[in-house]
C-alpha positions in Angstrom: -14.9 -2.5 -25.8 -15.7 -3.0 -22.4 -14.6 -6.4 -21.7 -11.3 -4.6 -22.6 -10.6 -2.6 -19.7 -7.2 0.1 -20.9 -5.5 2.2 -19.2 -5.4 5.7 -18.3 -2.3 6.0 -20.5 -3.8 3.7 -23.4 -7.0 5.5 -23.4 -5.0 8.7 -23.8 -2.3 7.7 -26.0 -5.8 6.6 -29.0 -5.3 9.1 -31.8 -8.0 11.3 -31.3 -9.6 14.2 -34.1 -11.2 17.3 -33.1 -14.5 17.4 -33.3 -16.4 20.5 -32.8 -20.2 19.9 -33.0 -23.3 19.5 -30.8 -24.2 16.3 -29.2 -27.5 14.8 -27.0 -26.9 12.9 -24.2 -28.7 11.2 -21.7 -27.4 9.6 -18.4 -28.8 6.6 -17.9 -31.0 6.2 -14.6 -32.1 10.1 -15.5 -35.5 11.3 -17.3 -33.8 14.1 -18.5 -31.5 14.7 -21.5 -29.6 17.6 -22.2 -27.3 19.4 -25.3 -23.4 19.2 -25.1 -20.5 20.2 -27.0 -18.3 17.8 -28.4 -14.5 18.5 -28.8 -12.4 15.6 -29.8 -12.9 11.8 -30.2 -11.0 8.8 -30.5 -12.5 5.1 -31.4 -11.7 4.6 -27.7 -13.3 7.6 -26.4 -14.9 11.0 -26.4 -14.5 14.3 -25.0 -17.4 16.2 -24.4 -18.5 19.9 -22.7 -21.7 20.2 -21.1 -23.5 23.0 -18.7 -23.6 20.9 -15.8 -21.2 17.8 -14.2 -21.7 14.0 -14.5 -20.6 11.8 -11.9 -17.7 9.7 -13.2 -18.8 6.2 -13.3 -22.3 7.1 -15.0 -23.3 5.8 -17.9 -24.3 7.8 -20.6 -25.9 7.8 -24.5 -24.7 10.1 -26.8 -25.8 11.0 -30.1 -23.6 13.0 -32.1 -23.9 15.0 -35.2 -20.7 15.8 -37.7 -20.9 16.7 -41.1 -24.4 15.6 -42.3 -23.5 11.9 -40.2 -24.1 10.6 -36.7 -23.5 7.9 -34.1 -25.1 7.1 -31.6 -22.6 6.1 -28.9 -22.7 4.4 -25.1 -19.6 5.8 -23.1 -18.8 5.5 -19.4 -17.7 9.0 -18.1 -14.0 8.6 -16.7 -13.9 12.4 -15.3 -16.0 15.5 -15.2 -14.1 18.6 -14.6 -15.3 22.3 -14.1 -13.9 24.2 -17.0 -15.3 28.2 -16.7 -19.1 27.6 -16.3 -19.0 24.4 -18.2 -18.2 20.9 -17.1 -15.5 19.1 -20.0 -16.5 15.8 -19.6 -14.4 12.2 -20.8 -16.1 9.3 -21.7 -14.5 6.0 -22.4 -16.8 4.5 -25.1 -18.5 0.9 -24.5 -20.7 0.8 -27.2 -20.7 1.7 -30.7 -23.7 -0.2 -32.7 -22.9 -1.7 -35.9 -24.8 0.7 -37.9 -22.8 3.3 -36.6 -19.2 2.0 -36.8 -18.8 3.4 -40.4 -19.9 6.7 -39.4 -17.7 7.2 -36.3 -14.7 5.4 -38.9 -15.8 8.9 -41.1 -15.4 11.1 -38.4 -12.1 9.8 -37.2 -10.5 10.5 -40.5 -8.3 13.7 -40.4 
């Protein structure tokens, strides 16, 4: 997915399913992890809350729980945004393992 650079406007215009359940992520370069909120996602990306901001740019792993499934997901953020005391967070996704890819397919269904 990422040798496949889309836009702003493609990235937005991906059908995208809410999602409400809680996530662990992990930027990569930190040592510590941390719980999120997830609130939609899209096979091109994912919208997440967390309690503190991300830089955009970071990279991050995200592993995502939905109805007795998961996926474990590598997104790039795009934008972290103050929303209330929480940071809404969207991540363009990267990489979605193999294993995975029927899951997330699940979880995209409306």
């Amino acid at each position: 997915m990422a040798s496949e650079r889309l836009s702003h406007e493609d990235l937005r215009r991906s059908g995208r399913v809410n999602v409400v359940s809680f996530a662990w992520f992990q930027v990569l370069g930190e040592k510590e992890g941390g719980l999120a909120r997830s609130c939609d996602i899209s096979n091109r990306g994912i919208g997440i809350v967390t309690s503190r901001p991300v830089e955009a740019g970071s990279r991050m792993f995200i592993k995502l729980a939905h109805k007795g499934r998961s996926v474990s997901l590598l997104g790039l953020v795009m934008h972290s945004r103050p929303e209330g005391e929480l940071f809404r967070l969207g991540l363009e996704l990267e990489i979605v393992p193999p294993v995975d890819r029927a899951a997330l397919k699940w979880m995209l269904k409306p």
